[in-house]
MIVEXBA-119567 format. One record per residue (C-alpha): y, x, z; residue in three letters; residue number from 1. Coordinates in steps of 0.25 Angstrom, whole numbers, plus 5000, padded with zeros to 4 digits. Example, Ala and Ser with C-alpha at 12.3 -4.5 7.8 and 13.67 -1.06 7.14 Angstrom:
MIVEXBA-119567
R    py    px    pz    r    k
R  4982  5049  5031  ALA    1
R  4996  5055  5029  SER    2
***
This chain:
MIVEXBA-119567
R    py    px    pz    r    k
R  5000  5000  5000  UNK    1
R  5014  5005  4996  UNK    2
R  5024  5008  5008  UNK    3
R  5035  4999  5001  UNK    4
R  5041  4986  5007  UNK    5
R  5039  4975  5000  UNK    6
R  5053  4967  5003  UNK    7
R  5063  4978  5001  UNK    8
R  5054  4989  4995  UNK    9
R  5056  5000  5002  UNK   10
R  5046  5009  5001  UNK   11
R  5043  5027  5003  UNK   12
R  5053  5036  5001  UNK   13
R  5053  5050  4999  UNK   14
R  5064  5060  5007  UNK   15
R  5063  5074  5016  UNK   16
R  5059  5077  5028  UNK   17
R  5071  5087  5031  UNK   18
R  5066  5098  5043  UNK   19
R  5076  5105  5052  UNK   20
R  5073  5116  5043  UNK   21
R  5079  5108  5032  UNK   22
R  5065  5108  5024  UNK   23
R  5063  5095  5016  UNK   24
R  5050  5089  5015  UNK   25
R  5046  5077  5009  UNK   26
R  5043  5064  5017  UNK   27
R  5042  5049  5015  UNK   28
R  5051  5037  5021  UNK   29
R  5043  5026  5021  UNK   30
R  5047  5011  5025  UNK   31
R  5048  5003  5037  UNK   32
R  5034  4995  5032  UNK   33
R  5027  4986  5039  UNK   34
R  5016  4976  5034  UNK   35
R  5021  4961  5039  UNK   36
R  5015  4947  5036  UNK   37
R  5027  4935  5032  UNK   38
R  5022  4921  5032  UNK   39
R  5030  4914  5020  UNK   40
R  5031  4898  5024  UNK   41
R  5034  4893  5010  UNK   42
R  5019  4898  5005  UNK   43
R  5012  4897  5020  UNK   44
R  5008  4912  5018  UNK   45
R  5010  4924  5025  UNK   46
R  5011  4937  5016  UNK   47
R  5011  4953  5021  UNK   48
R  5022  4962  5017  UNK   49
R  5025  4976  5019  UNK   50
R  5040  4976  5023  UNK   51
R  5049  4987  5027  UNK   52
R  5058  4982  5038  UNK   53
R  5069  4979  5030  UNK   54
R  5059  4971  5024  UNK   55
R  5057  4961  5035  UNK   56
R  5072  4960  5037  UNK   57
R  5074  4956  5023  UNK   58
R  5062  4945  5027  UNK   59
R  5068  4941  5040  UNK   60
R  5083  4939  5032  UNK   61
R  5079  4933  5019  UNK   62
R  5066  4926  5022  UNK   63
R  5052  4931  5018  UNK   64
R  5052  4921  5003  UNK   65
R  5065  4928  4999  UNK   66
R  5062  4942  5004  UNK   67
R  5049  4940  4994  UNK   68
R  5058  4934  4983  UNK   69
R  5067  4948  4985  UNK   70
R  5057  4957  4985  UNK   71
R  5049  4952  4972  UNK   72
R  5062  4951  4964  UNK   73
R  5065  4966  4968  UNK   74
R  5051  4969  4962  UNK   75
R  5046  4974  4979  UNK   76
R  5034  4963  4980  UNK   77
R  5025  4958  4972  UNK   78
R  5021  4945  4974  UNK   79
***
């Protein structure tokens, strides 16, 4: 399974670690991800995402239908 969010679509990105020496290395910045179930009462059905936290906010704000609607029209969930 791919570490992206399927709301917002955030997913791994690529930067330094920087020592006190100042020798860059590479690492990865992975998201706030967490695996959470919505229960959707216009179908009587609950579905499992993986969202970031931004994620859930955007859920809690909008409602989880128009989250849904956002995130397929930006092309970040398939469904």
């Amino acid at each position: 399974m791919s570490k992206k969010c399927e709301i917002t679509g955030k997913k791994v990105i690529v930067g330094n670690n920087v020592s006190h020496s100042r020798i860059h290395t590479k690492r990865t910045f992975s998201p706030n991800l967490q695996t959470k179930k919505f229960y959707i009462p216009e179908e009587d059905m609950w579905i499992t995402l993986k969202v970031s936290a931004k994620g859930m906010r955007i859920i809690n704000k909008k409602g989880i239908i128009a989250a849904l609607n956002d995130a397929a029209a930006q092309g970040h969930l398939m469904f």
